[in-house]
KENUVO-510457 format. One record per residue (C-alpha): residue number from 1; x, y negated, z negated; chain. Coordinates in steps of 0.5 Angstrom, whole numbers, plus 500, padded with zeros to 3 digits. Each point is the difference from the previous one (the first is absolute). Layout:
N
NODE, NUM, X, Y, Z, A
...
***
This chain:
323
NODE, 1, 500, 500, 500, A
NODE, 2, 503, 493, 501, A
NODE, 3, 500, 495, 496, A
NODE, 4, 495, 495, 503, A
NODE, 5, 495, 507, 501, A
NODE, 6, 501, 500, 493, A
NODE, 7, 497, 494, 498, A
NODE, 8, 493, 502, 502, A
NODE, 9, 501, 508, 496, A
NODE, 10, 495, 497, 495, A
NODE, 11, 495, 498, 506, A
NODE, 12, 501, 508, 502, A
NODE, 13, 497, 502, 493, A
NODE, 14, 494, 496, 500, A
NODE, 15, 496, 505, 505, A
NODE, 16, 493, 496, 499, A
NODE, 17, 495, 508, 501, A
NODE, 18, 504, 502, 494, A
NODE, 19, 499, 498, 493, A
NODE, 20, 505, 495, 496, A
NODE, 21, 507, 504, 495, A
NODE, 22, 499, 498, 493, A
NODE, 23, 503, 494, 498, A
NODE, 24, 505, 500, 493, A
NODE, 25, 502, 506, 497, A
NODE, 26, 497, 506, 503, A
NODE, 27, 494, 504, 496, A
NODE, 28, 501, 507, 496, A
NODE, 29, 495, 503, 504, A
NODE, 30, 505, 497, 507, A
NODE, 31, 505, 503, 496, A
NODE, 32, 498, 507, 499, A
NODE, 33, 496, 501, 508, A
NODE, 34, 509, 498, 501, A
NODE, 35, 501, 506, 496, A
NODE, 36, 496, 505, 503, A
NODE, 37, 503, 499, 507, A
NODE, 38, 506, 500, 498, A
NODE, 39, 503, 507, 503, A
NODE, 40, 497, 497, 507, A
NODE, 41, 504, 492, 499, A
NODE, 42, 506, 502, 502, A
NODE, 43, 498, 504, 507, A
NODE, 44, 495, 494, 501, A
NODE, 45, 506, 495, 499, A
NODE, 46, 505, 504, 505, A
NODE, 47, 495, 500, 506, A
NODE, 48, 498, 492, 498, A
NODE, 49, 507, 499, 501, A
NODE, 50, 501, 504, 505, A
NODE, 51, 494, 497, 504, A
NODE, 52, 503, 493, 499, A
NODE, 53, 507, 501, 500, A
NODE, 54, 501, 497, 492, A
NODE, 55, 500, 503, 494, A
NODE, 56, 498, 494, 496, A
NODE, 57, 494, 498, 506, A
NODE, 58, 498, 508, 500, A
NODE, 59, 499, 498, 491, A
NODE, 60, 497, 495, 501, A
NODE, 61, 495, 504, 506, A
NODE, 62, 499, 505, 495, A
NODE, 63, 499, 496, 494, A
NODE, 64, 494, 497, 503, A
NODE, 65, 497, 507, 503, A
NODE, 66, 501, 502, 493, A
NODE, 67, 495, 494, 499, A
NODE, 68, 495, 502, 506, A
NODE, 69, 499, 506, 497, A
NODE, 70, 498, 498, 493, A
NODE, 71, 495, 496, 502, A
NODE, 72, 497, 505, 504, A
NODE, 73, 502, 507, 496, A
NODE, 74, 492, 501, 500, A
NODE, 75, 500, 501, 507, A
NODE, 76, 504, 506, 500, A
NODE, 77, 496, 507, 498, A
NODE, 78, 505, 504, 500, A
NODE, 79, 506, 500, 495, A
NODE, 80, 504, 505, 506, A
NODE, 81, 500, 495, 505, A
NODE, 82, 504, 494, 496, A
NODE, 83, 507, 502, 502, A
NODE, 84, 497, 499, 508, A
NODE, 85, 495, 494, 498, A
NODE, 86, 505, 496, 497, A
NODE, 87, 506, 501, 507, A
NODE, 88, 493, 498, 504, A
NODE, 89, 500, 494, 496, A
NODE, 90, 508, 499, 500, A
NODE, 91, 500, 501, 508, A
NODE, 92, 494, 494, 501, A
NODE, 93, 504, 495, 495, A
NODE, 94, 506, 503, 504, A
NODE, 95, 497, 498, 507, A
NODE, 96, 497, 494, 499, A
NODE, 97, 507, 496, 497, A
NODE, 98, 503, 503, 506, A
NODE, 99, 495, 497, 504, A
NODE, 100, 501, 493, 496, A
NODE, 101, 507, 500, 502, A
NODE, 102, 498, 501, 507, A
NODE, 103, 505, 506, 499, A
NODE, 104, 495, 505, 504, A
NODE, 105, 502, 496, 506, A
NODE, 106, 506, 499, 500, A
NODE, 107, 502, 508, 499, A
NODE, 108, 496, 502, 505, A
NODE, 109, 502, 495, 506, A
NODE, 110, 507, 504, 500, A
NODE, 111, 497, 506, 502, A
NODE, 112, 496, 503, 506, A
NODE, 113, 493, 503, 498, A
NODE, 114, 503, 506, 505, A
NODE, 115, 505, 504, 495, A
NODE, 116, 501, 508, 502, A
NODE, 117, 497, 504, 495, A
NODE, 118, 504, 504, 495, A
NODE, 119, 498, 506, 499, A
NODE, 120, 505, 502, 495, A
NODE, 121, 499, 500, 492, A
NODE, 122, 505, 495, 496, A
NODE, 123, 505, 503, 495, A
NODE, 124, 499, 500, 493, A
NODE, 125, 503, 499, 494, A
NODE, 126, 506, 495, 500, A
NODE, 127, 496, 498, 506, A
NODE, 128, 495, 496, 497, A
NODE, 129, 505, 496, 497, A
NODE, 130, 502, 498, 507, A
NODE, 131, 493, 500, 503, A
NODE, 132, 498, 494, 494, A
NODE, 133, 506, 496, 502, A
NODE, 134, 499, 500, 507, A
NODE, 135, 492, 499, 502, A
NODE, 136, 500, 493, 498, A
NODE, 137, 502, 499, 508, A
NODE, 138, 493, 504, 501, A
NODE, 139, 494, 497, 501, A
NODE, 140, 494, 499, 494, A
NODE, 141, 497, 506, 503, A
NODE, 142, 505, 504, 502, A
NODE, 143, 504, 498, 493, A
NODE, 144, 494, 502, 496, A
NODE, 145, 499, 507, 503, A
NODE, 146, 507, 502, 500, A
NODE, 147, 500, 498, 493, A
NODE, 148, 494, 504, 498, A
NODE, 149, 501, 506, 504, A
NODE, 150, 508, 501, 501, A
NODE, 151, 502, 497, 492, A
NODE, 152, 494, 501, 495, A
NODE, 153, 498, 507, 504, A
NODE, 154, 492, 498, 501, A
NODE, 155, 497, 503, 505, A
NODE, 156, 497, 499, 506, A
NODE, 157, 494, 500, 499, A
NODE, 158, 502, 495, 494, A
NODE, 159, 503, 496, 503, A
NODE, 160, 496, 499, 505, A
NODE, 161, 494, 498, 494, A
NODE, 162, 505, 495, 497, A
NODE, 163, 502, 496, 506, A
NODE, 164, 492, 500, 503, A
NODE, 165, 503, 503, 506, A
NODE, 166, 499, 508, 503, A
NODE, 167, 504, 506, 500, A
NODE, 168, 502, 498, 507, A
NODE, 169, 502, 493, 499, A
NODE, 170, 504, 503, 494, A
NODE, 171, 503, 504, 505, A
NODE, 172, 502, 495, 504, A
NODE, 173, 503, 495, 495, A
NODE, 174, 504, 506, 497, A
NODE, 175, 503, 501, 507, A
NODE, 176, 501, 493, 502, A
NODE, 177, 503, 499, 493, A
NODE, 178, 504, 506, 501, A
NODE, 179, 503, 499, 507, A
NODE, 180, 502, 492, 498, A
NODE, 181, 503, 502, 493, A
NODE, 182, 504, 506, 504, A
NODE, 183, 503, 494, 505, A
NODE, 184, 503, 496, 494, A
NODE, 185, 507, 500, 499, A
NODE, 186, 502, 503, 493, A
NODE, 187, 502, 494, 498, A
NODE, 188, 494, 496, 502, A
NODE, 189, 501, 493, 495, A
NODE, 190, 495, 499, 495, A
NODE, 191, 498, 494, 497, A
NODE, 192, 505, 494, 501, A
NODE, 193, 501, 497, 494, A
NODE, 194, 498, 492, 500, A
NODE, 195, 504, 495, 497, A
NODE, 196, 497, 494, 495, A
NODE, 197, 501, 493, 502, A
NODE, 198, 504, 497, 495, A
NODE, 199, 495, 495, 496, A
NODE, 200, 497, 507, 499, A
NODE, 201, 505, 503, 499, A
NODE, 202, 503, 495, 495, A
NODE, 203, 493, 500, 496, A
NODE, 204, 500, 507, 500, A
NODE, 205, 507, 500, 497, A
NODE, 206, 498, 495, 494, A
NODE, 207, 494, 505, 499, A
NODE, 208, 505, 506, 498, A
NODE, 209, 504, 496, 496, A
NODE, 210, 494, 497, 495, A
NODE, 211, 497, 507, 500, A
NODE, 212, 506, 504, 498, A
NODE, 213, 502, 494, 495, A
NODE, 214, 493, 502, 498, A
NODE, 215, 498, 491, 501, A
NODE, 216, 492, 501, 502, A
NODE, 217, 499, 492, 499, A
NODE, 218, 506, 499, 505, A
NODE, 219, 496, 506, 505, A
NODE, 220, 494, 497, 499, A
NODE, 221, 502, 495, 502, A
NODE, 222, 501, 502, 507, A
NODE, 223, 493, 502, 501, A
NODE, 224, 494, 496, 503, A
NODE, 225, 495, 499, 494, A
NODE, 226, 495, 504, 504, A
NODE, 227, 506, 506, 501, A
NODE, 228, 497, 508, 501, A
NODE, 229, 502, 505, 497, A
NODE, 230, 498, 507, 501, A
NODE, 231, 503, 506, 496, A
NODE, 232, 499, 507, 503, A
NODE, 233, 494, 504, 496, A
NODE, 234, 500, 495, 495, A
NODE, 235, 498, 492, 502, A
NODE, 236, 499, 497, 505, A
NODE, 237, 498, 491, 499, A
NODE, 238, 504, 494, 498, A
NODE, 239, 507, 501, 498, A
NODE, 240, 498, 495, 494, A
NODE, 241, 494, 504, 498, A
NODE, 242, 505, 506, 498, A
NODE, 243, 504, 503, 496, A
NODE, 244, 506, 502, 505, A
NODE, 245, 506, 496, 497, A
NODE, 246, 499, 503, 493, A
NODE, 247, 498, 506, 502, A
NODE, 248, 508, 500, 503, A
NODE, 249, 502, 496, 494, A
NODE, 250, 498, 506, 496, A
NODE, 251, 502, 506, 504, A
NODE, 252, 506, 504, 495, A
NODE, 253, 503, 502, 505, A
NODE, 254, 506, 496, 503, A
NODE, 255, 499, 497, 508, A
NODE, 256, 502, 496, 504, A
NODE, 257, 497, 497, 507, A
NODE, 258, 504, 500, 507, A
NODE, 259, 499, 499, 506, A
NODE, 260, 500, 506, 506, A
NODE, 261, 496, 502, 506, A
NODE, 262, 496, 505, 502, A
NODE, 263, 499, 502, 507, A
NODE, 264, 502, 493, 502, A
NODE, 265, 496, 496, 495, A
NODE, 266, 503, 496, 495, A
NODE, 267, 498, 501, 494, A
NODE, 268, 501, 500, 492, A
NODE, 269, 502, 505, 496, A
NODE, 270, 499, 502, 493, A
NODE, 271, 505, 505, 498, A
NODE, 272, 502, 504, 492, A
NODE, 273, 505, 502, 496, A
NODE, 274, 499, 508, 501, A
NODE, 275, 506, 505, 498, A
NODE, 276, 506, 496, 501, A
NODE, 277, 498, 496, 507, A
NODE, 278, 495, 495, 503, A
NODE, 279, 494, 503, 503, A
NODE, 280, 495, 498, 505, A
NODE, 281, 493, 499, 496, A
NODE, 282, 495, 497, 504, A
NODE, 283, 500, 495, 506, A
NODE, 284, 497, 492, 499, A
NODE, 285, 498, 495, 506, A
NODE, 286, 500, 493, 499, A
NODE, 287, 497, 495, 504, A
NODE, 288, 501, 493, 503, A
NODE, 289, 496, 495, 502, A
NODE, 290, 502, 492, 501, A
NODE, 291, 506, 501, 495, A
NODE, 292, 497, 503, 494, A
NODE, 293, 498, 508, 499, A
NODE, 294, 493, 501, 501, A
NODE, 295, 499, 508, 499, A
NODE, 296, 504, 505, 497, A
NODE, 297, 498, 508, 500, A
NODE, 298, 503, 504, 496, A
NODE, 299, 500, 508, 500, A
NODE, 300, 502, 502, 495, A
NODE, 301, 495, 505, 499, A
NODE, 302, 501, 504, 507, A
NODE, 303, 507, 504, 499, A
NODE, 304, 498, 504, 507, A
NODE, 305, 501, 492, 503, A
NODE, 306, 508, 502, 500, A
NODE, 307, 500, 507, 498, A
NODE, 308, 502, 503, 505, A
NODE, 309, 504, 495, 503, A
NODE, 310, 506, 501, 503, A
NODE, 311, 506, 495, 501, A
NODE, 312, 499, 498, 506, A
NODE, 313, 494, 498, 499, A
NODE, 314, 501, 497, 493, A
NODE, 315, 507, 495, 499, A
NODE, 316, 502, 496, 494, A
NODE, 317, 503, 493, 501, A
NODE, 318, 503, 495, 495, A
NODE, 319, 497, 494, 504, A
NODE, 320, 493, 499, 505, A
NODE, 321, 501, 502, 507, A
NODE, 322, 501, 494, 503, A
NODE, 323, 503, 496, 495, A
***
């Protein structure tokens, strides 16, 4: 996501047919539907993000599936079914950002409709690993089936329900997406990393800097006076309004902010003292607008956002990209 798609991320989350995300802390009846899906999330996290090409887009997507699904948990009368309705729910959310983005468009203006069919099953294993790294190049469709059918082991038939598409337009999704990924280079580049301006970049500095001094006067001083927070499964409203800086101020465990990127995208992240050395916890964007931040996302509960990541996609950095 650029930087300029980025300012208008908090226009893509209001979607006017669907009812609005509680404002301040969340609720305990919120909190304990989170629970109950919590086997499933980092599935649903892995295809969001793969769908989008973002780990941190791909939780904020399913964040707001989760949501969805809350407000319309009485429409599903079977219990069975919530694993597949739940990635029904997660590949629209998906589909519609990328259309946002007007990625759709993009995607499939490189590639002719007239692709041979490829008959041939893809392998398995460490496979699916590559596969995941390489479909961002596919169209939305061609991306959702490969996924679904080659990665997550749905079959057609299924497939085919999550997407609102036929068995046998699966099928020729699955063999165009097939025949492309075949075609690209081993080493197809991944995500460029995007480097910041250097007012954003000073600013983010100073950011670190009175956060790790633990100086939350000076850090508010850098926000706007209407500056958002949202905090994954916990608070989603005016940083004002939230208990988030005591809540660092009061963690027992030693911590320190630094900056890093993830597949491309500057980003802040918080790391632990843990068995001798620094690890990598959880992921924070900040963002700017006019000279001040105006929106910060936390996701500290969301350990499946770098989980798995590996070092090229995930880089510490003593300062900001670009400064």
């Amino acid at each position: 996501m650029t930087r300029a798609e980025v300012g208008d991320e908090t226009k893509m989350w209001q979607v006017t047919d669907r009812p609005e995300r509680p404002a301040g802390l969340f609720d305990a009846r919120y909190r304990a539907f989170l629970a109950t899906v919590s086997d499933v999330r980092p599935q649903l996290h892995r295809y969001c993000a793969r769908m989008t090409g973002s780990r941190l887009d791909g939780e904020d997507l399913m964040q707001e599936t989760l949501f969805e699904a809350y407000t319309k948990i009485e429409t599903l009368d079977d219990g069975r079914r919530l694993k597949p309705w739940l990635f029904r729910i997660a590949h629209n959310r998906c589909i519609d950002f990328l259309r946002r983005r007007d990625a759709r468009v993009r995607a499939e203006s490189a590639y002719s409709d007239d692709v041979g069919v490829v008959t041939a099953e893809p392998e398995t294993g460490d496979a699916h690993h590559a596969i995941e790294l390489l479909v961002g190049h596919l169209p939305p469709k061609e991306r959702a089936c490969v996924l679904l059918k080659d990665v997550f082991d749905y079959s057609l038939e299924e497939t085919a329900e999550l997407v609102d598409s036929t068995i046998g337009g699966v099928k020729a999704a699955l063999s165009r997406g097939r025949a492309k990924l075949a075609d690209l280079p081993a080493d197809a580049p991944g995500a460029a990393s995007r480097p910041l301006d250097p007012d954003t970049a000073r600013l983010l500095q100073r950011y670190v800097d009175l956060f790790n001094r633990h100086d939350w006067d000076g850090v508010r001083g850098l926000t706007s006076a209407d500056a958002r927070l949202r905090v994954a499964d916990c608070f989603d409203g005016l940083l004002r309004n939230s208990p988030y800086f005591g809540e660092y101020e009061r963690n027992p465990e030693r911590w320190i902010m630094e900056f890093g990127v993830i597949e491309g995208e500057p980003v802040l992240l918080v790391l632990f003292r843990r068995g001798g050395r620094w690890q990598v916890a959880w992921p924070v964007r900040v963002h700017i607008a006019r000279g001040v931040i105006d929106r910060i996302e936390d996701y500290y509960a969301c350990p499946w956002v770098i989980g798995n990541a590996s070092e090229s996609d995930l880089k510490l950095s003593s300062k900001p990209p670009g400064g």
